[in-house]
Gaussian input, Z-matrix of N, CA and C with variables (Angstrom, degrees):
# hf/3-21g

backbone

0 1
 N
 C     1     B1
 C     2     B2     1     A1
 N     3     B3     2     A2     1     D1
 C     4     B4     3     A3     2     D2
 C     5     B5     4     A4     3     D3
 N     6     B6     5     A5     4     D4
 C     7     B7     6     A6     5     D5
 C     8     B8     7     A7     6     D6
 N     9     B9     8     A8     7     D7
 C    10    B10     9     A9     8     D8
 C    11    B11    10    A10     9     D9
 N    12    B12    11    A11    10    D10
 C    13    B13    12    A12    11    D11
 C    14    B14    13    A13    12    D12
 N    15    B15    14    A14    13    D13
 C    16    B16    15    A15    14    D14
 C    17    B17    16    A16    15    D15
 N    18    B18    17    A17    16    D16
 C    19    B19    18    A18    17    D17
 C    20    B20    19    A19    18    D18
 N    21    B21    20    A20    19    D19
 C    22    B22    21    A21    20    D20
 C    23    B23    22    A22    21    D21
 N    24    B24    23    A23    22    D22
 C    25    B25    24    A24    23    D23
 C    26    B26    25    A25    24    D24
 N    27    B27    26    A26    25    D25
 C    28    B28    27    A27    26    D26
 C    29    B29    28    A28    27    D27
 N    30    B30    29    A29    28    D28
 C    31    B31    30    A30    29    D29
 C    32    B32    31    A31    30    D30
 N    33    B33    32    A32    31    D31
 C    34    B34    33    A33    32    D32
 C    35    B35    34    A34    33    D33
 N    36    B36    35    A35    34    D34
 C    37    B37    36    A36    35    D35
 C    38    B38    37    A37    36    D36
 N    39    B39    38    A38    37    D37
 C    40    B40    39    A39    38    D38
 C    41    B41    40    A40    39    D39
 N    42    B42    41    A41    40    D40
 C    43    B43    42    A42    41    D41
 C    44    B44    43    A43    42    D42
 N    45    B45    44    A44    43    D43
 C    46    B46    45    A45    44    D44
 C    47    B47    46    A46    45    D45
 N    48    B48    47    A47    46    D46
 C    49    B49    48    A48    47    D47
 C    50    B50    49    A49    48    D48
 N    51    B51    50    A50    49    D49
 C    52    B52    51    A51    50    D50
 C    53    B53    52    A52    51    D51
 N    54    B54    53    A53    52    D52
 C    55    B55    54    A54    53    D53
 C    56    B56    55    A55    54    D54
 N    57    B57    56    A56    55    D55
 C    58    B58    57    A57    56    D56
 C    59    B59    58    A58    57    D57
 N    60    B60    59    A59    58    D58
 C    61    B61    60    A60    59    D59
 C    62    B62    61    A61    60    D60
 N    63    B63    62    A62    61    D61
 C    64    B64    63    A63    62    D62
 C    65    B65    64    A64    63    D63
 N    66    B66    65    A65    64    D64
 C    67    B67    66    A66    65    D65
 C    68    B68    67    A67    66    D66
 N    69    B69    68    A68    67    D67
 C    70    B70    69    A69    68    D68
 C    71    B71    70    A70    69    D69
 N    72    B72    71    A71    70    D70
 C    73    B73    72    A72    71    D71
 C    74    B74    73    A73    72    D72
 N    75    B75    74    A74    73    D73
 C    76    B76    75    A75    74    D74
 C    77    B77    76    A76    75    D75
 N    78    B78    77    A77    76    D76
 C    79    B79    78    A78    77    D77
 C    80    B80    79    A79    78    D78
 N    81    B81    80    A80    79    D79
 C    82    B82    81    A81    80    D80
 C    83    B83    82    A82    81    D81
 N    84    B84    83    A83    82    D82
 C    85    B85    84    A84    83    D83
 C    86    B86    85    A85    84    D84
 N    87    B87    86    A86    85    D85
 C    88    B88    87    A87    86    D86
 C    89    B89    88    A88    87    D87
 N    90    B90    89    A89    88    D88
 C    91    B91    90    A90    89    D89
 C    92    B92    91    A91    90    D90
 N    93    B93    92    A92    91    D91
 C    94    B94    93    A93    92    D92
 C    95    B95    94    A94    93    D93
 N    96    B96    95    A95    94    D94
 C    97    B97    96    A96    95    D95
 C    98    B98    97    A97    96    D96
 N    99    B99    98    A98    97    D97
 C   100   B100    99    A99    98    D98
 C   101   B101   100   A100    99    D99
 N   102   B102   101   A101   100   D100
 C   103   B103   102   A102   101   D101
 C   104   B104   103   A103   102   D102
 N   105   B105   104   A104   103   D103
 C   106   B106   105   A105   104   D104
 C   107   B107   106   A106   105   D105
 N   108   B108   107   A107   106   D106
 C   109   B109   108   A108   107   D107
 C   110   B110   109   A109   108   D108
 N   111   B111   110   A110   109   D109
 C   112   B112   111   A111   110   D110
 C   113   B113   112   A112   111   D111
 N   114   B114   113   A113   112   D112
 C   115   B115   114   A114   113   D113
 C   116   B116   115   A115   114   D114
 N   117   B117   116   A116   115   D115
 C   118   B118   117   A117   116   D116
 C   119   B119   118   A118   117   D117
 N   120   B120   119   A119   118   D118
 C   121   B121   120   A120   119   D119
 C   122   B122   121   A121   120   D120
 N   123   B123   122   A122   121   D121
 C   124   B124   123   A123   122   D122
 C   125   B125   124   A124   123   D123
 N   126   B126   125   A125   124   D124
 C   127   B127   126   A126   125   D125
 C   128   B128   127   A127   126   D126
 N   129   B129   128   A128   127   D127
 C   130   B130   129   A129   128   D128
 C   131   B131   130   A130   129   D129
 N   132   B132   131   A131   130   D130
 C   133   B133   132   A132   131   D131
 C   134   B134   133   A133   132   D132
 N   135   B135   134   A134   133   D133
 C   136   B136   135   A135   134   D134
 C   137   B137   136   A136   135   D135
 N   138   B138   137   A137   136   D136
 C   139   B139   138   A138   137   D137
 C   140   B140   139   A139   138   D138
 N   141   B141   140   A140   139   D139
 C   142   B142   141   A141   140   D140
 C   143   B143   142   A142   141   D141
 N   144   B144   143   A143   142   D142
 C   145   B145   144   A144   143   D143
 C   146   B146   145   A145   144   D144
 N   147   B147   146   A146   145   D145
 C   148   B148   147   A147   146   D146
 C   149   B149   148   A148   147   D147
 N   150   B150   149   A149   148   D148
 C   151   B151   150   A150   149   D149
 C   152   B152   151   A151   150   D150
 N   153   B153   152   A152   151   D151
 C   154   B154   153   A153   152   D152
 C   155   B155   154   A154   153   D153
 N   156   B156   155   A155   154   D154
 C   157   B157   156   A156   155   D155
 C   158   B158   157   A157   156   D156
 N   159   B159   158   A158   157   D157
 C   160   B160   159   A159   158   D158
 C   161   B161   160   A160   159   D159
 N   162   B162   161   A161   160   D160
 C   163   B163   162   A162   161   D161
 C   164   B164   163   A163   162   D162
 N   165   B165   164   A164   163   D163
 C   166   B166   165   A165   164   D164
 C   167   B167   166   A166   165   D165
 N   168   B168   167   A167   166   D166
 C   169   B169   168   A168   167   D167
 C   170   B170   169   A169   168   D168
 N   171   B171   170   A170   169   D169
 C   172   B172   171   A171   170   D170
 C   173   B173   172   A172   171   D171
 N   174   B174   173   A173   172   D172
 C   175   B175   174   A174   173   D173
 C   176   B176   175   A175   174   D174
 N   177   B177   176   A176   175   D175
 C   178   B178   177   A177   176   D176
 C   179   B179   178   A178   177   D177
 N   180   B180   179   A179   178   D178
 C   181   B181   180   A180   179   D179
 C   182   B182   181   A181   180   D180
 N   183   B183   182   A182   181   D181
 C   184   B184   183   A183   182   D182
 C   185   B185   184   A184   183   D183
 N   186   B186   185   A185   184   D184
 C   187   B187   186   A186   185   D185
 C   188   B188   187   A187   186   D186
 N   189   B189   188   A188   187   D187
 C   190   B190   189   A189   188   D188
 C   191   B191   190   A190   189   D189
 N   192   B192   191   A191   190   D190
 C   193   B193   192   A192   191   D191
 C   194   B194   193   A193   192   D192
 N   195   B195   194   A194   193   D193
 C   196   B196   195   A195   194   D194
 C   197   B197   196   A196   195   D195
 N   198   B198   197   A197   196   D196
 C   199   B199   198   A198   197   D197
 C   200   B200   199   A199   198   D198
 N   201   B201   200   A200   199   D199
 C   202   B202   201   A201   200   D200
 C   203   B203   202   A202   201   D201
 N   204   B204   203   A203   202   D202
 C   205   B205   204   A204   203   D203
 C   206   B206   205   A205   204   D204
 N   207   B207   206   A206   205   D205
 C   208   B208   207   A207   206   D206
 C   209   B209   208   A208   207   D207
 N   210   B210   209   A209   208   D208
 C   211   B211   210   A210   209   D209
 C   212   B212   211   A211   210   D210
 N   213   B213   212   A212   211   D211
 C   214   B214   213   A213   212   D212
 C   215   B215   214   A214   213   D213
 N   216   B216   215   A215   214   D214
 C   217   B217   216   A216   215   D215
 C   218   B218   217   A217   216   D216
 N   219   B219   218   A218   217   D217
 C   220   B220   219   A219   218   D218
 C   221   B221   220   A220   219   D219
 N   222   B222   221   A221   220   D220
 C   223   B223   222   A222   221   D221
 C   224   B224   223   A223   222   D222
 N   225   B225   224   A224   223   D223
 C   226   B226   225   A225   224   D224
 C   227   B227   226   A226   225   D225
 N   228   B228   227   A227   226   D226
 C   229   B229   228   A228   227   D227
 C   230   B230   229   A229   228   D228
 N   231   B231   230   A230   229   D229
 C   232   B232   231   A231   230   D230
 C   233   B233   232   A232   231   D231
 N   234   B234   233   A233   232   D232
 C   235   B235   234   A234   233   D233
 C   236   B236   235   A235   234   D234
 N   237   B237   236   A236   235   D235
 C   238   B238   237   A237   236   D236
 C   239   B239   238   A238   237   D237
 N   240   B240   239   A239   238   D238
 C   241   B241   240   A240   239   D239
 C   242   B242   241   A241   240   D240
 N   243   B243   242   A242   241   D241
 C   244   B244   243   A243   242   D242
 C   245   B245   244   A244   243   D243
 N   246   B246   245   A245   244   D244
 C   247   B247   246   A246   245   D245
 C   248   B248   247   A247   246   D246
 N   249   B249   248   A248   247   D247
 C   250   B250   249   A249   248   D248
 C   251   B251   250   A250   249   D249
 N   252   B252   251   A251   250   D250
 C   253   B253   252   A252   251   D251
 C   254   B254   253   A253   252   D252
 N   255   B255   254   A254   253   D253
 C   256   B256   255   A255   254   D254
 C   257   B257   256   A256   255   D255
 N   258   B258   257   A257   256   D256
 C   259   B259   258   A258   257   D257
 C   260   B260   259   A259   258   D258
 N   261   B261   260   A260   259   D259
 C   262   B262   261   A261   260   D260
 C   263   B263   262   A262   261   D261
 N   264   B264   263   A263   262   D262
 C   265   B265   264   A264   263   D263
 C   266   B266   265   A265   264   D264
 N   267   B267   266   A266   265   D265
 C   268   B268   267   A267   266   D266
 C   269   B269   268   A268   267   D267
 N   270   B270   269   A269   268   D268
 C   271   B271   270   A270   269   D269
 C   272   B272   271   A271   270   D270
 N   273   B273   272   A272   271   D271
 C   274   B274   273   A273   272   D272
 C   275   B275   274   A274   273   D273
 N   276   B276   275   A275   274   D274
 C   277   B277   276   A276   275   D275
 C   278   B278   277   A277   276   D276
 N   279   B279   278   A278   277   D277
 C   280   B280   279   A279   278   D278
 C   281   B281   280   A280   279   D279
 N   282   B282   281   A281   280   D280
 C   283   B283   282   A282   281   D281
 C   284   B284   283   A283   282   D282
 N   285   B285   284   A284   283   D283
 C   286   B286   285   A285   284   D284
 C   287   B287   286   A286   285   D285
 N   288   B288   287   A287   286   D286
 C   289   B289   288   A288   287   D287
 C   290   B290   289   A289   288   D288
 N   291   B291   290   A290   289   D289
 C   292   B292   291   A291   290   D290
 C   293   B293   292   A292   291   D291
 N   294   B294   293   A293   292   D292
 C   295   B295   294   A294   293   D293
 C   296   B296   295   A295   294   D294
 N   297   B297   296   A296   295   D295
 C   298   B298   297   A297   296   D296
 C   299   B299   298   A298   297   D297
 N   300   B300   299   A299   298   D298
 C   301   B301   300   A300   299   D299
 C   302   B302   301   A301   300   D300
 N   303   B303   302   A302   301   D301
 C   304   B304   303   A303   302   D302
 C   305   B305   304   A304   303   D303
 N   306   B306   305   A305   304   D304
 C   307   B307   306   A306   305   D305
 C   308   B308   307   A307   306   D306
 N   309   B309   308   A308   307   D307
 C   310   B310   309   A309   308   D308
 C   311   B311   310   A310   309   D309

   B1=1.4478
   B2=1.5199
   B3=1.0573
   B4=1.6679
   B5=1.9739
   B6=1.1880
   B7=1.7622
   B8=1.2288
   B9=1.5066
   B10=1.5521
   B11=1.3214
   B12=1.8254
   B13=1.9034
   B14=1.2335
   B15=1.1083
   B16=1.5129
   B17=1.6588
   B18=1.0458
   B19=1.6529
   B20=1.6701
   B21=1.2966
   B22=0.9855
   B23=1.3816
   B24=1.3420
   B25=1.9369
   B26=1.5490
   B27=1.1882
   B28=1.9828
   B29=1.5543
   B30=1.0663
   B31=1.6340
   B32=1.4695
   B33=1.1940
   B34=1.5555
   B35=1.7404
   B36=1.5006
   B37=1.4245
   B38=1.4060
   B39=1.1974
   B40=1.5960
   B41=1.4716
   B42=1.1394
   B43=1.7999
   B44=1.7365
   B45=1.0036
   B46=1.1570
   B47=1.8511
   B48=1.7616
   B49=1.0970
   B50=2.0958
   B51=1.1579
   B52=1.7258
   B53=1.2655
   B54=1.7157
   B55=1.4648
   B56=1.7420
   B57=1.2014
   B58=1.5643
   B59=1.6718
   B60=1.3992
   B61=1.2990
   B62=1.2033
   B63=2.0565
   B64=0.9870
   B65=1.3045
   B66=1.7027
   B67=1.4981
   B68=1.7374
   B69=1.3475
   B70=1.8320
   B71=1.5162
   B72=1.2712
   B73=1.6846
   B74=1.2986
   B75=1.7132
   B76=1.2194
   B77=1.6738
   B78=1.2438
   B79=1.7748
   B80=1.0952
   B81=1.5999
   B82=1.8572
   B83=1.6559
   B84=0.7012
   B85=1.9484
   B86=1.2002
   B87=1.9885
   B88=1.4454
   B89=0.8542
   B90=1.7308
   B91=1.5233
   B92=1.4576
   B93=1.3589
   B94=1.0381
   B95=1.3724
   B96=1.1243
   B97=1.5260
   B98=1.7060
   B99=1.1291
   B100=1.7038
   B101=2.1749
   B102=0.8116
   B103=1.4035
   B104=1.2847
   B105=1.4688
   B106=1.1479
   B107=1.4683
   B108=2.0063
   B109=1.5384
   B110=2.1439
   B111=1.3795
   B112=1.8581
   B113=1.0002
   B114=1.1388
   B115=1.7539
   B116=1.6692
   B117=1.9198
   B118=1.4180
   B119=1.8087
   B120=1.5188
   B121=1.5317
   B122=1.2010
   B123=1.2768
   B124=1.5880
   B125=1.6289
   B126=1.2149
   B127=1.7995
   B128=1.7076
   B129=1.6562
   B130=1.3477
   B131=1.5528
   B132=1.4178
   B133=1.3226
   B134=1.5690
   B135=1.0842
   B136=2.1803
   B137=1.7164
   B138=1.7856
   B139=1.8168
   B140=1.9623
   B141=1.3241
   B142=1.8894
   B143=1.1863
   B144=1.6934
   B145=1.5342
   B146=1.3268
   B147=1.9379
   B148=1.4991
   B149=1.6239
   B150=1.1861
   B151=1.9182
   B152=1.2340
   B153=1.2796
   B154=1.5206
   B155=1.8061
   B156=1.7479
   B157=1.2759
   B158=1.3133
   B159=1.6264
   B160=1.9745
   B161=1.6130
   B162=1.0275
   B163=1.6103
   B164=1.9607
   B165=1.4768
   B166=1.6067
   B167=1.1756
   B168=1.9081
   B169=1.6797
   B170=1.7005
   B171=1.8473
   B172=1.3146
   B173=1.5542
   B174=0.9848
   B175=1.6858
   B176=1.7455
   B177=1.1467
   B178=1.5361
   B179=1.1915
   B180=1.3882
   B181=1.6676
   B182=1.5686
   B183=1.4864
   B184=1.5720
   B185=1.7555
   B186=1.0621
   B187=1.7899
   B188=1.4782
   B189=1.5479
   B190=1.0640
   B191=1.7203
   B192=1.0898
   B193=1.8018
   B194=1.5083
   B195=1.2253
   B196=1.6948
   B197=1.6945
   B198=1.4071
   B199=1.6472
   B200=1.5938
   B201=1.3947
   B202=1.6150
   B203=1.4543
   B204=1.6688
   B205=1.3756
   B206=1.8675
   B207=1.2684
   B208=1.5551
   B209=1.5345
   B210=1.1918
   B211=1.5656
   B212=1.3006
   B213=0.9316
   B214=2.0596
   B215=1.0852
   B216=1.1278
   B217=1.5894
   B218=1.5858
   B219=1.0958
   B220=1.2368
   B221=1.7232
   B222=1.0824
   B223=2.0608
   B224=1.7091
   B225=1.1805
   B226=1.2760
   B227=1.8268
   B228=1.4022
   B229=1.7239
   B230=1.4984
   B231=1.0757
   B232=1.6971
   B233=1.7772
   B234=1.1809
   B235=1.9216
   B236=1.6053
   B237=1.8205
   B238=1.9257
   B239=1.6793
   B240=1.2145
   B241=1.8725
   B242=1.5796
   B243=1.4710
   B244=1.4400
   B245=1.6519
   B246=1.9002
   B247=1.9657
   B248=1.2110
   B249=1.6975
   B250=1.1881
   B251=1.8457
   B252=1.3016
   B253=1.3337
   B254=1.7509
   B255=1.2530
   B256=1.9493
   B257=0.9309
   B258=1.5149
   B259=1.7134
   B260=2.0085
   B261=0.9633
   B262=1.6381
   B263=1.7328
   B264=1.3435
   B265=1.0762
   B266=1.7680
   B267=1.7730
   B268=1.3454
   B269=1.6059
   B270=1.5119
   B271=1.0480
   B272=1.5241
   B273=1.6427
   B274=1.1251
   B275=1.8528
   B276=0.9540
   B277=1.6173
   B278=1.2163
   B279=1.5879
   B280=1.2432
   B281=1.3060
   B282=1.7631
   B283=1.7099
   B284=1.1385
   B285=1.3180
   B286=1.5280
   B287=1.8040
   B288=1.7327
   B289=0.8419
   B290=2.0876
   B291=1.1910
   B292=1.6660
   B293=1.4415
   B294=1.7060
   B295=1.5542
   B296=1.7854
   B297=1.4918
   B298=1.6562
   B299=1.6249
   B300=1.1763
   B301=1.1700
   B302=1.2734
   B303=1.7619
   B304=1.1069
   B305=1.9481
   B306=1.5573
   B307=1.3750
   B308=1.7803
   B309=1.1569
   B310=1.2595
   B311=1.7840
   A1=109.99
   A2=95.91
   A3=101.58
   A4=100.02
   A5=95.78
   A6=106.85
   A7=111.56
   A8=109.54
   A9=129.64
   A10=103.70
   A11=85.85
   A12=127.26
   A13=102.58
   A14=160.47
   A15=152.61
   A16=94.29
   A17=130.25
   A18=152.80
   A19=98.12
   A20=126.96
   A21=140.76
   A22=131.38
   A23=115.91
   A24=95.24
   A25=116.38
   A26=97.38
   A27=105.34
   A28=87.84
   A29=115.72
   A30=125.05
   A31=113.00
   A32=121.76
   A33=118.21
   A34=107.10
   A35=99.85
   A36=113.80
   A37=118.69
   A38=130.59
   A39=123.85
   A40=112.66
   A41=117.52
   A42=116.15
   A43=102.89
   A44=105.22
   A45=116.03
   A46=105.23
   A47=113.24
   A48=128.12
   A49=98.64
   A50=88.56
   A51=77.91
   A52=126.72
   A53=83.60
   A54=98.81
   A55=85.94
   A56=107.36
   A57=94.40
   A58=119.04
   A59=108.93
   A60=102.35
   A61=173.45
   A62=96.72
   A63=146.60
   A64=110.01
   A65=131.52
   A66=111.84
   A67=110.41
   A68=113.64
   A69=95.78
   A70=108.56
   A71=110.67
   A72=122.41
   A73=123.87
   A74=126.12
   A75=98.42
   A76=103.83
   A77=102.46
   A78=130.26
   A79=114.62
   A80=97.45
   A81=128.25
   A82=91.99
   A83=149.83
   A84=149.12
   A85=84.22
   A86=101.69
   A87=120.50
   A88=117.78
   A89=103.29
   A90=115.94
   A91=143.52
   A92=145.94
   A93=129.55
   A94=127.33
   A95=130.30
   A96=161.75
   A97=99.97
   A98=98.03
   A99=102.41
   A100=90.85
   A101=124.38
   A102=144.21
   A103=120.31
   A104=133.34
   A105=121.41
   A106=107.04
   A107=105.28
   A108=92.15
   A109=73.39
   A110=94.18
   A111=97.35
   A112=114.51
   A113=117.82
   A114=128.83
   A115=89.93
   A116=98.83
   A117=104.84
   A118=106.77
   A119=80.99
   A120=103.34
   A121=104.21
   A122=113.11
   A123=137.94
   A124=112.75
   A125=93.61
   A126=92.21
   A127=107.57
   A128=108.27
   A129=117.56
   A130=118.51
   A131=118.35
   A132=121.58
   A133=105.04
   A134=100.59
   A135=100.72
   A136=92.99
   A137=127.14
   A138=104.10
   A139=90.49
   A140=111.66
   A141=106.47
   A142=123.50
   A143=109.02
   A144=107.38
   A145=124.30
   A146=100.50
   A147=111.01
   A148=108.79
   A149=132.93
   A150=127.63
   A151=100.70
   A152=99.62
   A153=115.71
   A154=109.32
   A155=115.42
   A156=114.79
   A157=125.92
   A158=125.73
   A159=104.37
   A160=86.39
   A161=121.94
   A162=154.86
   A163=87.06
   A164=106.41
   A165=115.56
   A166=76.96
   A167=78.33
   A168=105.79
   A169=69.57
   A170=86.28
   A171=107.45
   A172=127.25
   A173=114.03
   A174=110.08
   A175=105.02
   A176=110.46
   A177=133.24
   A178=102.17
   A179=98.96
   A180=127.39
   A181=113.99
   A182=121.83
   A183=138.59
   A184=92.19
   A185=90.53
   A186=98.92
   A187=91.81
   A188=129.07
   A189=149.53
   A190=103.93
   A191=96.28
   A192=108.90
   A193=110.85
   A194=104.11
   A195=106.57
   A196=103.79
   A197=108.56
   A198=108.32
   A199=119.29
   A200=108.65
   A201=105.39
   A202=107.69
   A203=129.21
   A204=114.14
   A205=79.49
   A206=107.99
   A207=126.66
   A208=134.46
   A209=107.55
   A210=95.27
   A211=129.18
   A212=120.14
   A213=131.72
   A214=92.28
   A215=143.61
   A216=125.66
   A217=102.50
   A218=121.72
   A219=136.57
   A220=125.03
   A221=98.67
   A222=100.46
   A223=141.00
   A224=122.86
   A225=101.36
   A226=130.55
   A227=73.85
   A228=87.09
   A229=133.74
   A230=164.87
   A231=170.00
   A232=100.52
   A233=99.01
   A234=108.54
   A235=84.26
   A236=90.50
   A237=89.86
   A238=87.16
   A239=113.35
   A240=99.70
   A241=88.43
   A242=103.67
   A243=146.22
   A244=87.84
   A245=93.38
   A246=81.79
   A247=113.06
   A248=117.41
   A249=95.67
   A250=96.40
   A251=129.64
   A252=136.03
   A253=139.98
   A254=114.62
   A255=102.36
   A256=86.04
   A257=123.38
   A258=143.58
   A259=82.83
   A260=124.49
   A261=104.87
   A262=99.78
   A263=105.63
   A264=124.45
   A265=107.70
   A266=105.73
   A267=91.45
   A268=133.75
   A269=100.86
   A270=104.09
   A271=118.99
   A272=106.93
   A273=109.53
   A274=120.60
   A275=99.80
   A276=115.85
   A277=90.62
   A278=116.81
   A279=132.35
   A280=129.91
   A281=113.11
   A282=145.47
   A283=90.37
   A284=153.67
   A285=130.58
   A286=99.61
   A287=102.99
   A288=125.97
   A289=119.50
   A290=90.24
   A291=111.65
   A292=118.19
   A293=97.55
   A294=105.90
   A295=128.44
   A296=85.91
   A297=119.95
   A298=116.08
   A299=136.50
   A300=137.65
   A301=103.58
   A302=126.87
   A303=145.81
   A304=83.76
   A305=116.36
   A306=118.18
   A307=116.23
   A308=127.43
   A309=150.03
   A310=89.23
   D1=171.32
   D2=-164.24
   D3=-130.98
   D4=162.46
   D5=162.46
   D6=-126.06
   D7=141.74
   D8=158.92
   D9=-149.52
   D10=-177.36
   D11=-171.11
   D12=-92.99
   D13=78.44
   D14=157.23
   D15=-21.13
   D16=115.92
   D17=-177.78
   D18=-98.52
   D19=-85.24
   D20=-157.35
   D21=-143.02
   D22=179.08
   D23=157.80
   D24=-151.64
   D25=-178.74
   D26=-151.35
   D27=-102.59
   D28=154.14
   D29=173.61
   D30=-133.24
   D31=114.61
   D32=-162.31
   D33=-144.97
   D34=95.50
   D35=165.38
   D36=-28.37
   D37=-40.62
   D38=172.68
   D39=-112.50
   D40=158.98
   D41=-176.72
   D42=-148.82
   D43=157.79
   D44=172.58
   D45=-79.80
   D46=135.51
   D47=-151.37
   D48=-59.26
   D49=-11.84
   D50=168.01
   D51=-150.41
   D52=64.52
   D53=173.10
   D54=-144.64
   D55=14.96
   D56=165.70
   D57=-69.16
   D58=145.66
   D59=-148.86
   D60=106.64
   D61=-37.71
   D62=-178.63
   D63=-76.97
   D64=119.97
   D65=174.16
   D66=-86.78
   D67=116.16
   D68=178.41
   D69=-77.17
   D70=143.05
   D71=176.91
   D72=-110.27
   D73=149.53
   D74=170.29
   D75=-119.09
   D76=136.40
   D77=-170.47
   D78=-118.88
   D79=115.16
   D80=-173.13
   D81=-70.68
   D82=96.77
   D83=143.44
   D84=-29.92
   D85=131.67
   D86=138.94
   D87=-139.62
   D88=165.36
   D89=173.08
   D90=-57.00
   D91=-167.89
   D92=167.59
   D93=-55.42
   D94=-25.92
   D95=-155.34
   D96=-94.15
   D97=-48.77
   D98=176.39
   D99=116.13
   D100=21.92
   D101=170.75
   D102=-66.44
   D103=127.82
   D104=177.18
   D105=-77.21
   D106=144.37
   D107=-155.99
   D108=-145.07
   D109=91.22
   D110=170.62
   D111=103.90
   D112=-174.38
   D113=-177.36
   D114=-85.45
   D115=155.48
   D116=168.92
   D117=-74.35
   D118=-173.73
   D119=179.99
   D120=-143.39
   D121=156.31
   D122=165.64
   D123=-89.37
   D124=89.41
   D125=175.55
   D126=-109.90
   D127=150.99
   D128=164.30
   D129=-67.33
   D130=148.25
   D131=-170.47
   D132=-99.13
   D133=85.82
   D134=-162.49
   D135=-81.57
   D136=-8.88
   D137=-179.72
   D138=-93.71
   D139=6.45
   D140=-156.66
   D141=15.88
   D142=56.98
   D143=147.59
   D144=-140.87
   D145=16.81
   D146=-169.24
   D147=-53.17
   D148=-174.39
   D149=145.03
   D150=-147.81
   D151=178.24
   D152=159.53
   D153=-52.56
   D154=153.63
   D155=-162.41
   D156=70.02
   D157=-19.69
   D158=-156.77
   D159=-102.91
   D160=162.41
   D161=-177.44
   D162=-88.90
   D163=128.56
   D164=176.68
   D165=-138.68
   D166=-178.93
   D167=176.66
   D168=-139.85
   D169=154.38
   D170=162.28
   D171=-143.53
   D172=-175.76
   D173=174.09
   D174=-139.68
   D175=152.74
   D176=-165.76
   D177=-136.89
   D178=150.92
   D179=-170.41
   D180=66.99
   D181=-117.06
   D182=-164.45
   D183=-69.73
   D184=-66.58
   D185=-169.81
   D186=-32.00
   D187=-78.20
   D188=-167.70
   D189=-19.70
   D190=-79.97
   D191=161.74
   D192=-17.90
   D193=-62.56
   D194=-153.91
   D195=-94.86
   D196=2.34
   D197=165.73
   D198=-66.99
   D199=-8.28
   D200=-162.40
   D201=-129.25
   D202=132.15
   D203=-149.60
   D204=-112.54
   D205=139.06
   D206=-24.17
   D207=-41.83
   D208=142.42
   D209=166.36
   D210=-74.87
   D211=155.62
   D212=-174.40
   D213=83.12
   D214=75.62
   D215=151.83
   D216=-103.16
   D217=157.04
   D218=-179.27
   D219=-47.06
   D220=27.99
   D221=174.99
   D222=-105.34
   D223=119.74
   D224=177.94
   D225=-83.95
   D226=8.97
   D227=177.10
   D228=-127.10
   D229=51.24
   D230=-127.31
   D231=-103.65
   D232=125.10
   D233=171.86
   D234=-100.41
   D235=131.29
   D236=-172.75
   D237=-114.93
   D238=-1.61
   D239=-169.97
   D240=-161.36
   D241=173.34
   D242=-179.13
   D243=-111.87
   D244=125.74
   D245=151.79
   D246=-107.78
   D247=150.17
   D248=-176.28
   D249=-118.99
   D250=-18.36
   D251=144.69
   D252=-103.57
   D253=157.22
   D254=171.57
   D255=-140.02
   D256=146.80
   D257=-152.41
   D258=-146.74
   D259=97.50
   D260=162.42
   D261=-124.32
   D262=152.34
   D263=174.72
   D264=-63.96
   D265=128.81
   D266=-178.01
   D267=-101.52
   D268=29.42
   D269=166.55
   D270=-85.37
   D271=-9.76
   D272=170.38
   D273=79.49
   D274=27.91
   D275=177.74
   D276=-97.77
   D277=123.92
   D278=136.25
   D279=-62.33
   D280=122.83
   D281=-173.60
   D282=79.10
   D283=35.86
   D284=148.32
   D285=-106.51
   D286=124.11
   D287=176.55
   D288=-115.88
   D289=115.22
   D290=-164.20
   D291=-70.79
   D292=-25.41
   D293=-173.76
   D294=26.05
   D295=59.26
   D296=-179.01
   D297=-153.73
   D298=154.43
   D299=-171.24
   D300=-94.87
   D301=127.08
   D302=-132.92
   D303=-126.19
   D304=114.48
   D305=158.65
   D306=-65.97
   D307=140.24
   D308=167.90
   D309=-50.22

């Protein structure tokens, strides 16, 4: 899974028959840091209650597809959650997970 910025969103008179419904978003990717890390993306909103402003996680490629029922619909992008916290260790080592609550 991935993190982003919900930026904005796409508005598109025609959709593919199962993505009716679907709000498309556009999502700043960031880094561990909470950093903008690349060009955005256009991801589908598969929980439909992301917006502009909230911190998601998403998934890309296959996953992406199979986030939205039906599955396989045509996306390379799916918002699978809302974040509503980030706990990182502050020594800042990447994949070490402390599973303890990390002070600011």
């Amino acid at each position: 899974m991935l993190l982003g910025r919900v930026r904005g969103t796409v508005v598109a008179t025609v959709k593919s028959p199962g993505l009716r419904g679907v709000k498309l978003l556009v999502v700043q990717p960031l880094d561990k840091n909470r950093e903008p890390a690349g060009r955005c993306v256009v991801a589908a909103d598969a929980v439909r209650m992301s917006g502009p402003g909230e911190l998601v996680y998403y998934v890309a490629s296959r996953e992406a597809a199979e986030a939205l029922e039906p599955s396989f619909v045509p996306v390379d992008h799916a918002i699978v959650g809302i974040v509503d916290d980030v706990d990182l260790d502050p020594t800042g080592r990447a994949g070490r997970r402390t599973g303890r609550h990390v002070e600011p």
